[in-house]
Structures are given as C-alpha cells and as structure tokens.
C-alpha positions as CSV (number, residue, x, y, z in Angstrom):
1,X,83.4,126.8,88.0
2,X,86.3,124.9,86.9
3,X,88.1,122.9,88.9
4,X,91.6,121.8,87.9
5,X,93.0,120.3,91.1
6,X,92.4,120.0,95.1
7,X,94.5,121.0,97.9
8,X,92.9,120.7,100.6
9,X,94.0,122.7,103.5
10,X,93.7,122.1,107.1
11,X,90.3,124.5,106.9
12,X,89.7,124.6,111.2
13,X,93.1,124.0,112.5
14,X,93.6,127.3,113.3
15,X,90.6,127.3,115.7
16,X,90.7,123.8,117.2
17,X,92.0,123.1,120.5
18,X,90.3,120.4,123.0
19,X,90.8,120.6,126.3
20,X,87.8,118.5,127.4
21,X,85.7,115.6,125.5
22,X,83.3,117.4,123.4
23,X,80.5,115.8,120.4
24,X,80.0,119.0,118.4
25,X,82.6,121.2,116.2
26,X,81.8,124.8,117.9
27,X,82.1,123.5,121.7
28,X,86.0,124.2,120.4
29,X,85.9,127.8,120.9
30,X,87.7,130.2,118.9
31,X,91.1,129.9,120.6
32,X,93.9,131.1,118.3
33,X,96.0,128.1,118.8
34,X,97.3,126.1,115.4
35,X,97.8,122.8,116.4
36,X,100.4,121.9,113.2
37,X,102.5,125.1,114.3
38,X,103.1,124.3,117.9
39,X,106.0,123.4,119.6
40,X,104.2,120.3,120.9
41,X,100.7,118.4,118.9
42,X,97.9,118.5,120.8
43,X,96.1,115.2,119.6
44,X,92.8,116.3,120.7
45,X,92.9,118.9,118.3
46,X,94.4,117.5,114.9
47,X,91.6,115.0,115.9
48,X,89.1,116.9,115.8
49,X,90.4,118.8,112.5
50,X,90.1,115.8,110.9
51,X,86.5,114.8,111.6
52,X,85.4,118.3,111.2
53,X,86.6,117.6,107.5
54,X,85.5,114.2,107.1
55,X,82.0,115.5,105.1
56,X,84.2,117.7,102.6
57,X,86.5,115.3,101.7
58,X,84.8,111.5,101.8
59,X,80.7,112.8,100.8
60,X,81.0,116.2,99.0
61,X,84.2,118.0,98.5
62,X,82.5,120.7,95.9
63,X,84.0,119.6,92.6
64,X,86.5,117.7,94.1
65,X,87.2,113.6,94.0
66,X,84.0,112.8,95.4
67,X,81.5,115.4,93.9
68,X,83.7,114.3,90.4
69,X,83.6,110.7,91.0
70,X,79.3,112.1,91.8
71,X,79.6,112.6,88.4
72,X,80.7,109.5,86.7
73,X,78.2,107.6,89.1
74,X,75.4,109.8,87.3
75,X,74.4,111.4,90.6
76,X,74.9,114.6,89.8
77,X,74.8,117.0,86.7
78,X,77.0,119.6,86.3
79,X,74.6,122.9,85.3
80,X,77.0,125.2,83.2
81,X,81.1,124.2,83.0
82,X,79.9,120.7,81.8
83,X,83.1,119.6,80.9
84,X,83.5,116.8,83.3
85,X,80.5,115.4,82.9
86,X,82.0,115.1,79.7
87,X,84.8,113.5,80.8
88,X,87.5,116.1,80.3
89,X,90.5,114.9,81.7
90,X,91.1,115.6,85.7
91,X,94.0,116.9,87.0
92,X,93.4,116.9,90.8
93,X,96.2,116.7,93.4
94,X,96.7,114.2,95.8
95,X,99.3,115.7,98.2
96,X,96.9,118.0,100.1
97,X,95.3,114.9,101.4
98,X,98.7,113.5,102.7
99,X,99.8,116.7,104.3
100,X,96.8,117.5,105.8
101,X,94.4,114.9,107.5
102,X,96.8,111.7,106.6
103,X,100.1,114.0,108.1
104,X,97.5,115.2,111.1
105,X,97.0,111.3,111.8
106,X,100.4,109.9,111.9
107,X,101.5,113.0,114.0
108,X,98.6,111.7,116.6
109,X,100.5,107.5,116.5
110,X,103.8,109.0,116.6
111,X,102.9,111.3,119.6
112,X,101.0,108.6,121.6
113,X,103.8,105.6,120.6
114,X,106.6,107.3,121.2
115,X,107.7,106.7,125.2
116,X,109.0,110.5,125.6
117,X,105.3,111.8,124.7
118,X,103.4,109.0,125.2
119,X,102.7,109.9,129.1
120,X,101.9,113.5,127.5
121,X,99.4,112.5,125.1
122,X,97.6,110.4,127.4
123,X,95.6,113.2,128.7
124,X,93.9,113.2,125.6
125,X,92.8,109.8,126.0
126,X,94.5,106.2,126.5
127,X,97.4,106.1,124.0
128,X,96.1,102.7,122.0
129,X,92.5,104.1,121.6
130,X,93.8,106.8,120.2
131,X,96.4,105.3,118.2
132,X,93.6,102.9,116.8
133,X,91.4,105.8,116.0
134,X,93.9,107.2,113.8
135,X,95.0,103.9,112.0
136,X,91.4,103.8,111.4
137,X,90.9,107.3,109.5
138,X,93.5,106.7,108.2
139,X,92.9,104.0,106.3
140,X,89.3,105.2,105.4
141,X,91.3,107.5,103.6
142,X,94.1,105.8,101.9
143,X,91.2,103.8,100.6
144,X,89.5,106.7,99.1
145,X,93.1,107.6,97.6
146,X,93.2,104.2,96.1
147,X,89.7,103.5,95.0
148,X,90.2,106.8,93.1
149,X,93.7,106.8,91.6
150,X,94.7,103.2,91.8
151,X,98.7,102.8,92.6
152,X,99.5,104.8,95.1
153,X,102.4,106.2,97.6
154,X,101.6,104.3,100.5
155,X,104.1,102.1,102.6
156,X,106.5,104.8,102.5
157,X,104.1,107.8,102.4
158,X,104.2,109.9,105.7
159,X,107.7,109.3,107.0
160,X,109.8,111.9,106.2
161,X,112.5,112.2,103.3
162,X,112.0,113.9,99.8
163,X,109.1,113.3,98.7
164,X,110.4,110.8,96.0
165,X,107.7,108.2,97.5
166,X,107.7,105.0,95.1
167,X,104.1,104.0,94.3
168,X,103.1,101.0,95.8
169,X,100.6,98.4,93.7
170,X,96.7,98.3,94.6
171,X,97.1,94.4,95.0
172,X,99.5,95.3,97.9
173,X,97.7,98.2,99.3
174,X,94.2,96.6,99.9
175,X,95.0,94.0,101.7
176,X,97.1,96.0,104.1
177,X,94.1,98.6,104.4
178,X,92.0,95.5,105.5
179,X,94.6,94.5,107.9
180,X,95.0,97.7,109.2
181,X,91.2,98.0,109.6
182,X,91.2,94.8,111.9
183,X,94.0,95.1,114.0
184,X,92.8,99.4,115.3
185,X,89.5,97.4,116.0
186,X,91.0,94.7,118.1
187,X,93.5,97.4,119.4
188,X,90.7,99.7,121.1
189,X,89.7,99.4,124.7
190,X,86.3,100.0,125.4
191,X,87.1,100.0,129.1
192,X,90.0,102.4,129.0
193,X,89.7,104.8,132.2
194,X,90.6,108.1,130.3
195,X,87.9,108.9,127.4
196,X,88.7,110.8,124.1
197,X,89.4,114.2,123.8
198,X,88.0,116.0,120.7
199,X,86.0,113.5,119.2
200,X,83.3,115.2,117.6
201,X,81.5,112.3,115.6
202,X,81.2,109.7,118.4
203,X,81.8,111.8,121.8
204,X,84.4,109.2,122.7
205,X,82.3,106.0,122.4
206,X,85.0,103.1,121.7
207,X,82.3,100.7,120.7
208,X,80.8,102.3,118.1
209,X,84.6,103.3,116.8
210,X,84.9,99.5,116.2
211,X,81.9,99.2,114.4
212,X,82.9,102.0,112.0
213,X,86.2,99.8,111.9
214,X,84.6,96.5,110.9
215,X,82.2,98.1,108.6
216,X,84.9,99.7,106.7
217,X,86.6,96.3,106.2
218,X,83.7,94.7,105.4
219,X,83.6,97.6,102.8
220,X,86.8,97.0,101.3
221,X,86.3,93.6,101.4
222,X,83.4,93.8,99.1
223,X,85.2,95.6,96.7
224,X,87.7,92.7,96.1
225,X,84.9,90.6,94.4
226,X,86.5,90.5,91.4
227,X,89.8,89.9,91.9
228,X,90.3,88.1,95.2
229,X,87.2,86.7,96.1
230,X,88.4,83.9,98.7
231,X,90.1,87.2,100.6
232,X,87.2,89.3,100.1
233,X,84.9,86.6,101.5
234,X,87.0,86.2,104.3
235,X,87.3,89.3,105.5
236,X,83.6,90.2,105.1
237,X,82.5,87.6,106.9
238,X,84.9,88.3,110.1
239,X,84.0,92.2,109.8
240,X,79.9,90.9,110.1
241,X,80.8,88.4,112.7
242,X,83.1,91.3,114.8
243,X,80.3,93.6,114.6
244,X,79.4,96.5,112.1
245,X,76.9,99.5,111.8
246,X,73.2,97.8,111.9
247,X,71.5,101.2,113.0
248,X,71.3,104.4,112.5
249,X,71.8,105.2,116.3
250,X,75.2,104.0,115.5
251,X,76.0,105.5,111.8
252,X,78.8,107.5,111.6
253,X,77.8,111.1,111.6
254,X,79.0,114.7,111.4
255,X,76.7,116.9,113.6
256,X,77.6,120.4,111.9
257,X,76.4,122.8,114.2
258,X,76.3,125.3,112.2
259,X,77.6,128.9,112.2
260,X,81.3,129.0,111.4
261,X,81.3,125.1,110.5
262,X,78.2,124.5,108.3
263,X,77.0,121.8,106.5
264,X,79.2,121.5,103.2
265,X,76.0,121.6,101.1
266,X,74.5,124.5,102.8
267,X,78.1,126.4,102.6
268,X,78.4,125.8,98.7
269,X,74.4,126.5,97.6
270,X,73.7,129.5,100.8
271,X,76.9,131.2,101.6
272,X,78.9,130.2,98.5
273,X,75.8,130.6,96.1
274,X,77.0,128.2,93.9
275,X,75.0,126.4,91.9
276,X,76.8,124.5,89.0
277,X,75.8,121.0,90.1
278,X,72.3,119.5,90.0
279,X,70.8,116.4,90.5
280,X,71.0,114.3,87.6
281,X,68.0,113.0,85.6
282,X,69.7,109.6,85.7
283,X,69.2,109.5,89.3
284,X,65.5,111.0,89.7
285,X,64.5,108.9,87.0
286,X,65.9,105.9,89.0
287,X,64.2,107.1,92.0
288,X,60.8,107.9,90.6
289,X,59.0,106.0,93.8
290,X,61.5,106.0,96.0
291,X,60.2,108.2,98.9
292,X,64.0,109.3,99.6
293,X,63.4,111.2,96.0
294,X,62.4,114.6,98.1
295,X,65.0,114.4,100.6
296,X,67.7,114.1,98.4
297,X,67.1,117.1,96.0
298,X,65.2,120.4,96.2
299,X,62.6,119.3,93.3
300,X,62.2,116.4,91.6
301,X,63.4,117.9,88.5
302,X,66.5,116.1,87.5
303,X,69.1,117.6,85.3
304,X,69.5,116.0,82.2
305,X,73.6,114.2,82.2
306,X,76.8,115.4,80.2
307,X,74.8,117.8,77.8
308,X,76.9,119.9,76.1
309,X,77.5,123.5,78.0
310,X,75.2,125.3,75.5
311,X,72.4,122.9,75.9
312,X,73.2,122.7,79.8
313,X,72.8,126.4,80.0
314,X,69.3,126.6,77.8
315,X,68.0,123.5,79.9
316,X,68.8,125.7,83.2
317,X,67.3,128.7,81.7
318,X,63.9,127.3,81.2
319,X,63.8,124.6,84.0
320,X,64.9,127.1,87.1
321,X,63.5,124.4,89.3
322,X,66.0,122.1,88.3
323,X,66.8,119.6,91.5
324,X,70.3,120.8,93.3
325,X,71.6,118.6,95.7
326,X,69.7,117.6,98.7
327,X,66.2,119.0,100.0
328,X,66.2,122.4,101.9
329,X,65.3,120.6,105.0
330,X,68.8,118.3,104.6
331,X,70.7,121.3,103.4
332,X,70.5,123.7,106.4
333,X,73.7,124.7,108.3
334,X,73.2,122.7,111.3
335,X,71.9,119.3,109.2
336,X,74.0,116.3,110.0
337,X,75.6,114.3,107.1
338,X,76.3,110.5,107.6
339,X,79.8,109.1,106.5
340,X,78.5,105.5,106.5
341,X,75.1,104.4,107.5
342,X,73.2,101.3,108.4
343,X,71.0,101.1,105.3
344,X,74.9,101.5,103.2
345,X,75.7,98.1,105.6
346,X,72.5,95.8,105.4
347,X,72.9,96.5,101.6
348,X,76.2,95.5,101.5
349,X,74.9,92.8,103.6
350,X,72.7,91.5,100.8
351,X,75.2,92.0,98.2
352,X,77.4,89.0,100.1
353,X,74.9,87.3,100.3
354,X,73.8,87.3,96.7
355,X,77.1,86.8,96.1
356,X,77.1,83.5,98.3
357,X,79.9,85.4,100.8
358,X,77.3,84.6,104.0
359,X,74.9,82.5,105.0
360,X,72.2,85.8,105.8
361,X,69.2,85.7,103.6
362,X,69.9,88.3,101.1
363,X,65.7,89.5,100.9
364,X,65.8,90.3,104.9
365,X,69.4,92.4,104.8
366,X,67.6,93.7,101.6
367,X,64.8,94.8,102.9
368,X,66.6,96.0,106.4
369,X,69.1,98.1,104.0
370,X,65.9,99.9,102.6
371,X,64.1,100.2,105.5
372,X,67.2,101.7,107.4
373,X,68.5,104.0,104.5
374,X,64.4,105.6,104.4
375,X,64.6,106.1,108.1
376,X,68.3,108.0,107.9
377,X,66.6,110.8,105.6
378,X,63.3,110.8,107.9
379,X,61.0,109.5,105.2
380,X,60.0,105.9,106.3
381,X,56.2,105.1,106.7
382,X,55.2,101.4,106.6
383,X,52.7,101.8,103.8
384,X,55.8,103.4,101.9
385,X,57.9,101.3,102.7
386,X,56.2,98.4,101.5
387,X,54.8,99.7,98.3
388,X,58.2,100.3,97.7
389,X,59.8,97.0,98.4
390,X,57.2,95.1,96.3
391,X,58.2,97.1,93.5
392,X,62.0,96.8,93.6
393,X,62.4,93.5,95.3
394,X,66.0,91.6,95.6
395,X,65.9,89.7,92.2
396,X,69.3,89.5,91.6
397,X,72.9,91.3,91.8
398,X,71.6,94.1,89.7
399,X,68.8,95.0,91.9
400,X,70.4,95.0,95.1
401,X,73.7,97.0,93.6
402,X,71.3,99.6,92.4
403,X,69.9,99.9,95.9
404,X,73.5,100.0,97.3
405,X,74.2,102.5,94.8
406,X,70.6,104.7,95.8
407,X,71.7,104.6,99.2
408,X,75.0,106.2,98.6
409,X,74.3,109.1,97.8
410,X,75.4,111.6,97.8
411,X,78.6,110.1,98.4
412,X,80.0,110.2,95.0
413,X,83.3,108.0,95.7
414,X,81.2,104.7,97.2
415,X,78.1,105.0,94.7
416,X,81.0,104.8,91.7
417,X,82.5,101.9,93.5
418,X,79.3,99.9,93.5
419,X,79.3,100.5,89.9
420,X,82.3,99.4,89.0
421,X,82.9,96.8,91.1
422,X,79.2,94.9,90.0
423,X,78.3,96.8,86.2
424,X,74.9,98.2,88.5
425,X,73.4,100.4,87.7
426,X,73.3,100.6,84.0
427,X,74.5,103.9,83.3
428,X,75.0,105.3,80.0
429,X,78.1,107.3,79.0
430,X,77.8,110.8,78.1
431,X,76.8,111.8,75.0
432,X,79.5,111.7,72.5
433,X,81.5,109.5,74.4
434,X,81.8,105.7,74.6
435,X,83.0,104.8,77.6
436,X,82.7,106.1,81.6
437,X,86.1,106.6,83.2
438,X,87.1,104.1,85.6
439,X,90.1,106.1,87.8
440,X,91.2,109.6,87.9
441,X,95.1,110.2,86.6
442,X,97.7,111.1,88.8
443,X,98.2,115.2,89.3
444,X,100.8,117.3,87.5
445,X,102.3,117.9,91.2
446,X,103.2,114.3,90.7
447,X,104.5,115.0,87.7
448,X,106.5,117.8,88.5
449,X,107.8,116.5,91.9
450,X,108.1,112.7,91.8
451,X,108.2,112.2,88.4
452,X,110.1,108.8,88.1
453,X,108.1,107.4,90.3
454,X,104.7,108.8,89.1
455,X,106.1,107.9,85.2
456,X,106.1,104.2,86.5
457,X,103.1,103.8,87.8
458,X,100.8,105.5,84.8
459,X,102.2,103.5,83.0
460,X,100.3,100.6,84.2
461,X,97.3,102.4,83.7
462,X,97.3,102.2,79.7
463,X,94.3,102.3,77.9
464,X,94.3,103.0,73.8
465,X,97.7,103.5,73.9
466,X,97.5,106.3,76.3
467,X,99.1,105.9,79.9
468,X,97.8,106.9,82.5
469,X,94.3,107.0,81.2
470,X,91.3,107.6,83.3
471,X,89.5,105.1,81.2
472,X,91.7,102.3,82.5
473,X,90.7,100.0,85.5
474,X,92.2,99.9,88.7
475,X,93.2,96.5,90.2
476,X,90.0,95.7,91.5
477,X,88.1,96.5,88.9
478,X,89.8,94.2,86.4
C-alpha cells in the first residue's frame, strides 16, 4: 500500500462522551454525541479522544510518520511497495495533527482558562490539572511534529486566523517544548478535590501525569546533545531530580480493550489484513539473544531491508514466515501498548550518564534499563537476564544507544532519534542509496495553502542543492 500523506481524523470522537472517571476506552459507551460539533466542549471527552489515539499516532500510525520514521531506523521492512524503504520521497501532511488532537487540546485550556466556562469545565476535573494535562500532550506532540519535520508552525499555530502560520525555528521551538513540559508538571495538583474525567491511560492519577511530564523533558533534553549541551544537561538533570518513569507500574500505557477500539497492530494485521510491513533483518539480527526477540515479532525471521520490490516479493514468496510486527501474544485486540516505559528512561538514564550529564553510574541505569524493558514485554528470567547483560555490557555510547534504540521499538519516531542524535546503531542505507534521510519534507498541503511561509522554511533545509530535502538535518541533529 502506498501511502502519500496522513490526515488523521478524530477516529472516536463521535462515540466519546465522559460523564464519570473511567481507565478503559469502551467504559465510554456508544453515545452519539460529537464532542467537536457541540454547542459547548466537553473536556472529558476530547480528552479521552486524544489518548485513545495516542498508539496510532506516536508508536504505530500504519505507514504513517512513525511506522515511516520505523523504517529509516531499520525496524521494520516494508514486504511489497518497497519504495520507502527506498527512500522515495514522503509527502505526508501535517495539518491533520493540528486540527485534530493539537485543536482538541487547546479547546480543553481555553475552556478551563476562560472565567465564563471555567466554573463549567470544572466538573470534569480541577481546571489547572486539566489545563496541565493538555499543555503536556501537547507538547509530546509538537515534539513529534518537530523531531520529524524540523521548522515548524508553532507559536502561532492553534489561534485562529488563515492559516498563513509563519514557521517558527527548531532552536526556538525546543526550548519552549522543555519549558512547557516543566511548568504543566509544577502546575498539577495532586491534591485537587475533583479527579479527572475521561482519562483513560492513568485513571486520573496526578502523580504519575508528572512523571510522564518530567520524563518527556528529560527526553527532549537528551536530544539537544549536540547542539546545546549546557541546556540539555540542565534540564535532564532537573526532569531526574523532579521525578520520572522508573517502573513499569508507572509507564504510560494504552489499555485497548478491545472490540471497537483494538490494538493498532491487531487492527492493521487481523481486521485490516494487511501485511506490507515486516520486521526487519537489521533488527532480528541485532537482537539475536535478546529474549525480547519473540515478543517483538511473530518469528524470528527478519525481512531483509530496502530490497528492491521484485526481490521483496520473491523473498516473501519463499519465506511466508517472515517476522510481522510484534508476537501474536502482544498483537491481540485487548494487548496494551506503552507510550514511554521505564526501561526507554533508565536507558536514557545511562546515556547522561555516559555522556557525563549526571552523577548516576551509567552500568546500574544500564542494567536497570534492560532489566525493566525485558519485564515490560513479560520475558525477564534472572538467568536471561544475566546471560544477556554479560554479553552486551555498557562499554561505551554505542552500546548503550543501541540498547536505547532496542527498547524503542516499535516506536519508530524515538528509535530514529537515538540514531540520529548519537550515530548508534550502525545502520546501513539501503541498497543503492548512500545516505539515510534525516527529516521528512513539508506536505503539498503546505504548499498549496501557506506557501510563503512553507517556501521559507525548506529552504533551510538544503541538501545537494535541493531544498527542502529529507536528507538534510534538523537543528539538533547538526
């Protein structure tokens, strides 16, 4: 299948209404109520719209930004349509993103900040908790936006107007994402006296909604090694100090219950019956003793990477075991899917402190990180786990970025951020081509609705003479 560009539509809204606190998608009901079409929001609802997409659109969107950006960190093989494995040029849409969940989130601070609503919306919950929640999504996701395209509409994105949004500069955008990041964790209220409404990934628990907080700064902060290393240290450092994901108790988590809202992987290889992406040989090769090998594919048959579509097609032809993605017994309707883990953490962990960012010993977050990430897919044993530390133990940056990037998966988008932002794991382009790309290129939508603005900012993303290029480097990975 090929995919050209994603819009990604507000898939559940039509269904979603909260009128108590509830930890699962289905405890919604099927009430006919579209919460973007009322007269009024009803914040418990877009909330829970959002989450419910949360494993689509940041772990595995089905041959969109992440299961693409799957591709250029080697995760995955595409089986037949191999042209972006290839490295065919993208041209995938942004907007969806900004009318749907980013639009759904601003419409849940402006609703709870404004003083005519504000006494409203509090029956969903205390205002700033849910105000922080939202500055919190959303920058998760103006960081995906960023990591993937570089330059991108963002002080002046959601307010209104034409739609003539100037782009602003990565080197402004981080920094602001970080900020944002601390100040919705300082801003929630564990002891607030009215609970969440329609918060299906942590039933309302305030703590852990900080720790998702921190860890995503100490995520962005990592990923300013390169470029601003005295922020990046910084700001790691607090997020650590403040408090981030160290188990999996706490790991932030989409329950699917199944049904009407499966798991994404079970709704693109069972009802779908889809099977155009594999696991790629780089990464069962990479993972040859790694007991996560079986619970991240259905065989251990990897799929070799970028081959040509004839040779794709005669490989799948006479390998029909090939590895798809994730085992049966992770790819059921009702499996969970973790947005950000404790083993992703303690990795990062180690990586600051190879990196001389902390004063934690880089072997025990190391070994915590790998420990951690085994027991999230239910295949840690201490015998295991051993052998498998004494083969792969913490030498240096490359080892531990290669276990950073092993833990990932299959979240295409952060595994191709460990890659660029430390050169680990060694990956080797495609066949026939010399280089992996580095960012995706803005969408013709752009083009064809904001194109001043778009025009300005490809063209600091020139590479061989060609703006725009996907094989030039975002600010941070200069």
């Amino acid at each position: 299948m090929k995919i050209r560009n994603i819009v990604l539509g507000l898939a559940v809204a039509t269904t979603l209404v909260a009128t108590q606190s509830c930890s699962k998608i289905d405890e919604f009901g099927d009430i006919n109520l579209n919460p973007n079409q009322a007269n009024e929001p009803v914040p418990s609802a877009l909330l829970t719209n959002v989450l419910s997409n949360l494993g689509n659109n940041l772990a595995w969107d089905q041959g969109g930004l992440n299961t693409v950006a799957g591709l250029y960190a080697q995760y995955f093989s595409e089986t037949q349509y191999t042209e972006l494995s290839r490295y065919q040029r993208p041209t995938f849409n942004f907007d969806g993103y900004y009318t749907g969940p980013l639009q759904d989130l601003q419409t849940i601070i402006t609703y709870n900040s404004d003083a005519a609503t504000a006494t409203k919306a509090a029956q969903y919950g205390t205002n700033q908790n849910q105000i922080a929640i939202a500055r919190i999504l959303k920058a998760q996701y103006f960081k995906l936006l960023t990591d993937a395209f570089g330059d991108i509409p963002y002080f002046s994105a959601l307010k209104g107007g034409s739609g003539q949004n100037a782009y602003d500069k990565q080197e402004q955008i981080y920094p602001d994402i970080i900020k944002e990041l601390k100040e919705a964790a300082a801003q929630l209220n564990t002891s607030a006296p009215i609970a969440i409404k329609g918060d299906i990934m942590f039933n309302g628990n305030i703590s852990r909604w900080r720790r998702l907080a921190n860890s995503l700064r100490a995520l962005a902060a990592l990923n300013l090694a390169k470029v601003n290393a005295t922020l990046g240290r910084a700001e790691f450092a607090s997020a650590i100090a403040d408090g981030v994901i160290e188990t999996n108790a706490d790991n932030a988590t989409i329950a699917y219950p199944g049904g009407k809202f499966p798991n994404p992987f079970y709704n693109y290889y069972n009802i779908t019956q889809r099977k155009d992406y594999a696991v790629s040989k780089t990464f069962t090769d990479r993972t040859n003793n790694d007991p996560r090998r079986t619970a991240y594919g259905s065989s251990t048959v990897g799929f070799p990477y970028g081959l040509p579509r004839a040779q794709a097609e005669a490989f799948a032809s006479a390998n029909t075991n090939y590895a798809i993605v994730m085992s049966s017994a992770n790819r059921q309707e009702n499996s969970p899917l973790v947005i950000v883990g404790a083993g992703n953490m303690w990795l990062a962990r180690a990586e600051a402190a190879q990196r001389g960012w902390t004063s934690e010993d880089k072997t025990i977050t190391y070994n915590t990180g790998v420990q951690r990430s085994m027991e999230q897919w239910g295949v840690y044993t201490a015998s295991d786990y051993a052998a498998y530390i004494a083969a792969n133990p913490p030498t240096d940056l490359a080892a531990i970025a290669t276990q950073e990037w092993i833990s990932w998966f299959p979240n295409g988008m952060e595994g191709w951020n460990v890659w660029r932002r430390t050169g680990s794991p060694n990956l080797t382009p495609a066949s026939g081509s010399t280089a992996i790309p580095r960012r995706f290129p803005y969408g013709p939508n752009e083009y064809n609705l904001n194109n001043a603005n778009v025009q300005a900012a490809a063209s600091r993303y020139t590479a061989a003479g060609v703006p725009d290029s996907p094989f030039a480097r975002i600010w941070w990975d200069q």
